[in-house]
Every structure is written in C-alpha cells, then in structure tokens.
N, C-alpha and C positions, 0 to 999 in steps of 0.2 A: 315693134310695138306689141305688148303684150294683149290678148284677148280681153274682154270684158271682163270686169271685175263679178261677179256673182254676187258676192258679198256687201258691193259699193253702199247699197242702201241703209244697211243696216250698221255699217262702220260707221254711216251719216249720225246715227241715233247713239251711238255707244265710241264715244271718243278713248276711251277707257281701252278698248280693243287695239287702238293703232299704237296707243302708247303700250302697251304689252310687244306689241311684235316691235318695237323701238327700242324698249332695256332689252328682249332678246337680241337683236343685232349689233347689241355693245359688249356682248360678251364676249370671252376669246373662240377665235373656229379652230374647233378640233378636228375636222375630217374636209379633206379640200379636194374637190376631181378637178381637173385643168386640160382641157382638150381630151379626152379621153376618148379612143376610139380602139374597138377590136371587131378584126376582122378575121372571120373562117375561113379556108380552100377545102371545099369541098373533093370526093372520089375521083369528079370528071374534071379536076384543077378548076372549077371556076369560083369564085371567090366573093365569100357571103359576106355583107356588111353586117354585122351584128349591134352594134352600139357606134355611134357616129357625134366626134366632137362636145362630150357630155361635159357642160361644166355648174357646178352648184358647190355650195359649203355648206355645213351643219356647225350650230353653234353646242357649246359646253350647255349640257343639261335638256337640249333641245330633243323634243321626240319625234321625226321626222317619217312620214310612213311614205313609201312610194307604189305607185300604183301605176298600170298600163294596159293596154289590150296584150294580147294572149300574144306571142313573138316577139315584146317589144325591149326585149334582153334583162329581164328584172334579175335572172339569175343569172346570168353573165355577170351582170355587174356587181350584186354580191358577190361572187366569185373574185373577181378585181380587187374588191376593196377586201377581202380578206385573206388575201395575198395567195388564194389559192391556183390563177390565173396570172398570166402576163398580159399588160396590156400591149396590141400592136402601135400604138402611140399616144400620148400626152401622157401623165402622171395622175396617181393617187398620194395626195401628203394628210399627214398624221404628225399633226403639231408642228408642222413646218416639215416633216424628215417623208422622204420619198417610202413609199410602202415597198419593200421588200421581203415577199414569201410573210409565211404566216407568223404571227408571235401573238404573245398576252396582251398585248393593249386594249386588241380587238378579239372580242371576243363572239362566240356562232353560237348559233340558237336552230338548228336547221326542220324542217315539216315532219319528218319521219324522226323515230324516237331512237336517238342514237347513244345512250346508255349502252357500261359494259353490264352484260347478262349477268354476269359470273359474279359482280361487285353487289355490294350490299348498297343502299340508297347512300350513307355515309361516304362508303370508301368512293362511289362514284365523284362526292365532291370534292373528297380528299384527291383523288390524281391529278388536277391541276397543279396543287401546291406542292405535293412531293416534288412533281416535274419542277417545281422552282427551287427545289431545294431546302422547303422548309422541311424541319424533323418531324415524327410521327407524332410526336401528342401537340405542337404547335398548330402542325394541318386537322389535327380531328379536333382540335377547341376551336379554329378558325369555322371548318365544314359545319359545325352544328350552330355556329351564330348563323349561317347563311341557312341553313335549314329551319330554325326559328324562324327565320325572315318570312321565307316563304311559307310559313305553317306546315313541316313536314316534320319537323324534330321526333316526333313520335314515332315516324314509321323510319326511324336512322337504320335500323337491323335488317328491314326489310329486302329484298330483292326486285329489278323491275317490274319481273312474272308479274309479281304479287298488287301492282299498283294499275287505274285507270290510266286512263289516257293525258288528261286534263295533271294527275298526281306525276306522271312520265316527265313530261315538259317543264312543270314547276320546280324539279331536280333538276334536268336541263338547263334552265335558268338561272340558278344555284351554281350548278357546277361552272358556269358560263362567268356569272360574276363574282368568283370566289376568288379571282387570280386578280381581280381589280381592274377590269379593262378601261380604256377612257372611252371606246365605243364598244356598245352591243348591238351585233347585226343578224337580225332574225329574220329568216326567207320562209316567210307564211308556218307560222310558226304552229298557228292553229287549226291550219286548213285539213287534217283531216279526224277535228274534233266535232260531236253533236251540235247541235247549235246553242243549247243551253251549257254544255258544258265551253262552249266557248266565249260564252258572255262572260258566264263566270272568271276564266282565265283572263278575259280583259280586265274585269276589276282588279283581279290578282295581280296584273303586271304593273296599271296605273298605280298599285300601291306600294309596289316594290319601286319603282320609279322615281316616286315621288320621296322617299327616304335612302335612294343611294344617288352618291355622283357621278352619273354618266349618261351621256348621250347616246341614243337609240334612232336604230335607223330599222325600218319595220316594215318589209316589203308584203304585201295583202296584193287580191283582186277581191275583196270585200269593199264595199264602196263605203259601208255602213261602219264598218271596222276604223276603215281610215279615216273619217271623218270623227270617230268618237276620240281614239287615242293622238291623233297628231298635232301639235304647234301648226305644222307646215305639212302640205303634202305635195311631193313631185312626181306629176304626171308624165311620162312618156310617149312619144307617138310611136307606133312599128313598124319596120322594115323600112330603116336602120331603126334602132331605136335613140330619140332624140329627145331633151327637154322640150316639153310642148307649154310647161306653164309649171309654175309654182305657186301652190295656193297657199293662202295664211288663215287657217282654219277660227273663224270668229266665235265660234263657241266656246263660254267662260269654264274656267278650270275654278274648283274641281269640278270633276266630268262625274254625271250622272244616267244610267238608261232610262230616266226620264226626260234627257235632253234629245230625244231622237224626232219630238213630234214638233220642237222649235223651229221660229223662222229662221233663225241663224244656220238649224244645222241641214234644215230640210234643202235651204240656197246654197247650203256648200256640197251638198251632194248632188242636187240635181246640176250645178256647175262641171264636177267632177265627170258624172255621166253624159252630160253635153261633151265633153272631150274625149271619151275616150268611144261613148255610141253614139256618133254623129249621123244626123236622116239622112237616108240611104234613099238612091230615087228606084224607087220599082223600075225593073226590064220590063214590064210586062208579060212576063213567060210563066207559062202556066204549068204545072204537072199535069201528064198525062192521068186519066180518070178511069182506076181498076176498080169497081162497084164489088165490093166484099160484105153488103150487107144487103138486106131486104130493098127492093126497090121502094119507095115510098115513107121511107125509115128515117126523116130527114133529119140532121140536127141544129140547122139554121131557120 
C-alpha cells in the first residue's frame, strides 16, 4: 500500500489534475524496468546491493524526474537504462525490445560538459548524424534546425572554450536530440550550474520539451527542480536502492517560477522531502566542548 498521498486534497479541488495523469496513462510506454536489480562484489568479495527489484514505466511525451537520498543508485540506473551497464537481473525495454549496450533511441545528457573541445558548437551536433550515416550538408541543415531550437544558431562557429556553462549543455541537449531519440536521459544535468543560470536552463528545457517528441527521464537531488519540471517523479529509497513511491506531480503545465510559492507545489515537495528526510530520533550524544572563542561570547 502506497504512502500518503501529499497531494490528496488538493486533487479533491482540481478534478482537472487526475484527468491529466488519466490521458497520460493511455499513452504508449516507451521505457519499461522489470525487476531490475544490480549488484557490486566489492575488493574483499563481499557483495553490494546497489539497485534492488526496481520496476516503473514512463509514458511517450512523459517528463519523468527522479530523485533519492545520496547512495540510492540514481546513476546506476541511468547507467542501466542507457545501456552503458548490465544489469545483474530483470530487464530494461525500449518499446517492447530488451535494452542492449548503447544506441540512438536513447539519448545522454550527462552533469559534467562533455562536448568535443576541438569541434566547433555545429560540428558537435553534426557527430551524431554523420555516426548515422547522413551526408555532410544533410547533417549541418539538420544540426542548425536543432540549434535554432535551443537558441544557439548564432554562436554555430563557436568552440566550447568560448561558451558558459548554461550555453555548454544547451549544445549537449542538441547534440543529444539531433539523432531523434524516443528517450532523453539526463543524470543532473544542471548540477554544477549557478543557480540563476540554472532556473534559466529549466525554462530552456521545458521549452524544448514542449515542441519535440520525446520522453525525458531527469534524474536531480533538487527537490525544487523536480517538482517544477516532472509529470511524475520517482522517489527512491537507499541501500538497496528501491521504488519508495511515485508521485503524480499536481501542478498545472504550463509551468511557471511563479508556481513555486503554490499549494500544489509547496504539498509536492514537502511530500517529496518527507521521503527521502524522514525525523531522525536524536542519540542524545553530544560533541565534545573545544572553547575557541572568548568566554562569555555567547551566540545563543
């Protein structure tokens, strides 16, 4: 039986909400886990659970973020579902067909900016396509519609050097859905952007989202993040890491950061944060008392 709905009250008042996540659930599922479990052997042979019996689906178009406490295998399992890991048992499917090693379908988006240095902003988009076989001016009229997309077309000439961080990714993104994937899977994509530049990337991706067909799977430890961009978000628990709950995020699309100070979205986060920072009962154990300051210098 699943935990307490967070949301329950407020679905009470907006019928509108349950019917949304209703036509999402009739859609076709593009990405399916099924038992999925992978386990480490550690140096001293003994043997880490890392992900234990995970099963969920994501539907076509569905933007799916997942979230956990800090060991709870978030990148394990991207890893899994982009065929860059084997799993020690159950399956990852992709349109019915068992995931094997990496291809185009699924496409990566990963934290750290992994552009070639040496490529120009263009030719970075262009190497997926060539890799498919398209001809050279097929792939640079394809790379510069997807540079439009993302409002980069301008800087096509450019080199990474020469771009921010927020300008890094938004290529990445590009390059990611130039080859057409039916999923895009991004493991904290934005985690080590400012925090204004990463609101902004949010807007950016909700609008690229919102104008191409594919389904995103958006792993964050932003609680705020996840609750702005996801349909759905799948919480984990750790050591193993395990489905602990799936939320059906009730705040209405389109999404604005004026929706942050909402009942809707303030009950899906503090749900969110219920799961994953459960009250913890004090030991009672005190730290030892090293007096580094003036006696009588109190700050309580």
């Amino acid at each position: 039986m699943n935990p307490p709905d967070a949301n329950s009250d407020y679905r009470r008042q907006a019928p509108a909400v349950a019917e949304r996540f209703q036509k999402l659930k009739q859609r076709p599922v593009v990405l399916e886990v099924r038992d999925l479990t992978r386990t480490f052997v550690t140096a001293t042979g003994e043997e880490v659970v890392a992900l234990r019996s995970l099963n969920f689906s994501t539907y076509r178009r569905e933007f799916m973020c997942l979230i956990g406490p800090s060991g709870c295998g978030k990148s394990t399992l991207i890893r899994l579902l982009a065929g860059l890991d084997e799993p020690t048992s159950g399956q990852v499917l992709l349109d019915g067909a068992s995931v094997q090693g990496p291809c185009a379908a699924r496409g990566m988006v990963f934290q750290g900016y992994t552009l070639f240095p040496w490529r120009t902003v263009l030719k970075n988009v262009m190497f997926g396509l060539l890799m498919q076989g398209r001809n050279h001016d097929t792939a640079k009229s394809e790379a510069l519609q997807w540079l439009d997309l993302v409002g980069l077309a301008k800087f096509k000439d450019a080199y990474p050097h020469q771009l921010s961080g927020g300008m890094k990714q938004r290529v990445a993104i590009a390059r990611a859905l130039a080859t057409n994937p039916r999923i895009l899977l991004m493991d904290e994509p934005f985690g080590a952007l400012d925090a204004q530049t990463r609101a902004q990337m949010q807007e950016y991706l909700l609008q690229i989202w919102r104008n191409v067909d594919v389904t995103i799977l958006f792993i964050t430890h932003d609680l705020d993040e996840a609750t702005y961009l996801a349909d759905r978000i799948l919480v984990l628990k750790a050591h193993p890491g395990e489905v602990q709950e799936i939320i059906e995020v009730p705040v209405p699309r389109p999404r604005s950061q004026a929706q942050f100070a909402t009942p809707e979205f303030l009950a899906t986060r503090r749900r969110i944060d219920e799961l994953i920072h459960p009250p913890v009962k004090s030991t009672g154990e005190k730290l030892p008392i090293v007096r580094l300051t003036v006696v009588g210098d109190d700050v309580e």
